[in-house]
C-alpha positions as CSV (number, residue, x, y, z in Angstrom):
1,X,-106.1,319.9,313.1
2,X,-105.0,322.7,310.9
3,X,-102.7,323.0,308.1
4,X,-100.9,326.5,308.4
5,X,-99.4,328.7,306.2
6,X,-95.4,328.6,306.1
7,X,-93.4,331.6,306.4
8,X,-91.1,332.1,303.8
9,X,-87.7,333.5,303.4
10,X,-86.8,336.8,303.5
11,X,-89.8,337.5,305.9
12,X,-87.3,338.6,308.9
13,X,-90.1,336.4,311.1
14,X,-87.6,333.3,310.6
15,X,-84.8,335.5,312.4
16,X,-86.3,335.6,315.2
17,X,-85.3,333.7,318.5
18,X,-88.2,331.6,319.8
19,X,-89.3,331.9,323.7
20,X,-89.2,329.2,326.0
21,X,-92.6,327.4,326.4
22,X,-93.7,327.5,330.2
23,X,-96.8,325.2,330.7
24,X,-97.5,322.2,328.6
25,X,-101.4,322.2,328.0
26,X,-104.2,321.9,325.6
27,X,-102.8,324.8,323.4
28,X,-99.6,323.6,322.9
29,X,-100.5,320.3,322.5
30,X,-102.7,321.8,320.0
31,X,-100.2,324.1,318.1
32,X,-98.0,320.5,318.0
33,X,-100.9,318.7,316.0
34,X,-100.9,321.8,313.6
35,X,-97.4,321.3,313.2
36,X,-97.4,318.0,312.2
37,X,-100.6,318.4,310.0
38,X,-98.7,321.3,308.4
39,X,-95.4,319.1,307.7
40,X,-96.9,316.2,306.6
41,X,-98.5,318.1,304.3
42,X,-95.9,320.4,302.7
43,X,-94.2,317.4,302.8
44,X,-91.3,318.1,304.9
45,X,-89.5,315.5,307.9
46,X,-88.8,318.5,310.4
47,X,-90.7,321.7,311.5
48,X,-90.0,324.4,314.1
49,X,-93.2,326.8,315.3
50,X,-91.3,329.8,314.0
51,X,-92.0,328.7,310.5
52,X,-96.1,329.0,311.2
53,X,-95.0,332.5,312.6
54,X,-95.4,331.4,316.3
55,X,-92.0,332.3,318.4
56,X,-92.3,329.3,321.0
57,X,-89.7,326.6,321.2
58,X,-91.2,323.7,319.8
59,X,-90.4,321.7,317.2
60,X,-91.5,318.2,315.0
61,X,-89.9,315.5,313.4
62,X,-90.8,312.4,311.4
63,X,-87.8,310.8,309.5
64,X,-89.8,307.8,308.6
65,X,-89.5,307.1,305.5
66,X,-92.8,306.9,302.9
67,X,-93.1,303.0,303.2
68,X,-92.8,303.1,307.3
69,X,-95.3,304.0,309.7
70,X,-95.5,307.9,310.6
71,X,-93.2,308.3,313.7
72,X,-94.2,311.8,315.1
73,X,-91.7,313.4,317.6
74,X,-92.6,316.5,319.3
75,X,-89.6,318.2,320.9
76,X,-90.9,321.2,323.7
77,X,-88.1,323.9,324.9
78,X,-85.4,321.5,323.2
79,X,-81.6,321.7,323.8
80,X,-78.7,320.2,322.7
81,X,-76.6,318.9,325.8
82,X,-73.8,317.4,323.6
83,X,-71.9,316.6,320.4
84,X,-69.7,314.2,319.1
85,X,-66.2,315.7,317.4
86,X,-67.5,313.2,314.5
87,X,-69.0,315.2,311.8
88,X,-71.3,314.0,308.8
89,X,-72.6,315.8,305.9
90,X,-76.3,315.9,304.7
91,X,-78.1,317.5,301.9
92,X,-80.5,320.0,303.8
93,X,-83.4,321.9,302.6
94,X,-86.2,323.6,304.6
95,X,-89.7,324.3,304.0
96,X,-89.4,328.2,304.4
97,X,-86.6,327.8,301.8
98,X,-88.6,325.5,298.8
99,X,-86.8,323.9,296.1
100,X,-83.2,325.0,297.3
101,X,-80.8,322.6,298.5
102,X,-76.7,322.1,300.3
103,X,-74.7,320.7,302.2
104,X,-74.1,321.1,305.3
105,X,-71.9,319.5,308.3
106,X,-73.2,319.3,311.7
107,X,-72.2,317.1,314.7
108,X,-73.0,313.3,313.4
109,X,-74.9,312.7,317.3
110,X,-76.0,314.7,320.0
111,X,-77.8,314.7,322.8
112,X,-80.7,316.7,322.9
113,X,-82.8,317.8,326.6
114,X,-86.5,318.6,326.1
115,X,-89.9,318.3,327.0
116,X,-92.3,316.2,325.5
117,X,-96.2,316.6,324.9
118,X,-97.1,315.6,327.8
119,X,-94.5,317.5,330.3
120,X,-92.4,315.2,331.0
121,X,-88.5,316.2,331.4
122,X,-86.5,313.8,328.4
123,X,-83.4,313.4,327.2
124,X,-82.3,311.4,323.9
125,X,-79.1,310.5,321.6
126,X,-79.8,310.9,318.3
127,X,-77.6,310.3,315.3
128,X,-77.7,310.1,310.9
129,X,-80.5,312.3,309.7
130,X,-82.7,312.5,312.9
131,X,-79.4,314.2,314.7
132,X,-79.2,316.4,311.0
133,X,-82.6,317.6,311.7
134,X,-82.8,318.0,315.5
135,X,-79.9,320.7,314.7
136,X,-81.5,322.4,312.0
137,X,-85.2,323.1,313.7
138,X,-83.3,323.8,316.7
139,X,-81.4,326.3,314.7
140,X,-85.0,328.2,313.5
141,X,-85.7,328.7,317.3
142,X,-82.5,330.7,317.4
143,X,-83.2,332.5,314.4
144,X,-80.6,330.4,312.4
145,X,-81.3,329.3,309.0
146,X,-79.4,326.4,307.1
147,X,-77.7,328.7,304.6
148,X,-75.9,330.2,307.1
149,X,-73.6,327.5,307.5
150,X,-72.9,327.7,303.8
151,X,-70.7,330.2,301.7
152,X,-71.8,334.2,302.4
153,X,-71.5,334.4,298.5
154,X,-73.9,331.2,298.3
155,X,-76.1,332.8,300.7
156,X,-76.6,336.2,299.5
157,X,-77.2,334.6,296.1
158,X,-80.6,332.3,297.8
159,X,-81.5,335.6,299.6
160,X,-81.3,337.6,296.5
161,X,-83.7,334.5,294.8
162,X,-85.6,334.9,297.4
163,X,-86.2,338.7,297.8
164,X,-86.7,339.0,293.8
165,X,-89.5,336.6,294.5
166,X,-91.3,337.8,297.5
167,X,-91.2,341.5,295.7
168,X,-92.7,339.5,292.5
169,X,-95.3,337.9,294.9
170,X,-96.3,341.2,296.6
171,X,-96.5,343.2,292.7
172,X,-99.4,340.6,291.5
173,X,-101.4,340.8,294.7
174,X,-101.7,344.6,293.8
């Protein structure tokens, strides 16, 4: 397994809307085992292939907490079937967004259609923080990011952070 590098905000990569994985095989299966390695090690609880710069729909999850055994999920093509009118209200972050954190309010349970590593057709409720983040690496393969469901002055302020940063990045490497 390898441990990729994350692509990180502004790179317009992240805005990009993922395409629909066609065969299951070795590669995938492959590029899901990155994934993982690559969240567990950041350490995040949700990644979407986008954020390695890959445009497929494919996503992974672990909301286990530290003192549990890991609990991989690998979601393939994933989409969300239905919502509950209930809402709930997490404190996100996201890996290609470090160190910046806000609330949001999704659907408190869905039901999410996908594929799983080995082909196979699924379909699963979710709800609390696994539903939370089932929404928000779904949103990555439609080129959505979390701060767009906060305030456009909130947002242009973490893009702005962002930007200044990247341009800071890029003037050392020189």
């Amino acid at each position: 397994m390898t441990i990729k590098p994350l692509i990180i905000l502004p790179d317009p990569v992240l805005r990009q809307v993922s395409n629909s994985i066609e065969t299951v095989d070795d590669e995938v299966r492959r590029l899901a085992d990155d994934m993982l390695e690559t969240m567990y090690d950041a350490p995040g609880i949700g990644l979407a292939a986008i954020q390695v710069g890959v445009a497929r729909r494919m996503l992974v999850l672990d909301v286990s907490r530290d003192d549990e055994d890991k609990t991989p999920l690998v979601f393939i093509n994933p989409e969300i079937v239905a919502s509950s009118d209930e809402r709930s209200v997490y404190e996100e972050g996201c890996l290609s967004i470090p160190d910046y954190y806000a609330e949001v309010e999704r659907p408190a349970k869905i039901t999410v259609r996908y594929v799983d590593r080995d082909g196979k057709q699924q379909e699963k409720e979710v709800d609390g923080l696994l539903a939370t983040c089932v929404q928000h690496e779904i949103d990555h393969l439609n080129g959505v990011l979390f701060i767009d469901h906060i305030s456009k002055l909130k947002r242009e302020m973490v893009i702005r952070k962002f930007t200044k940063a990247a341009r800071l990045r890029g003037s050392k490497a020189l």
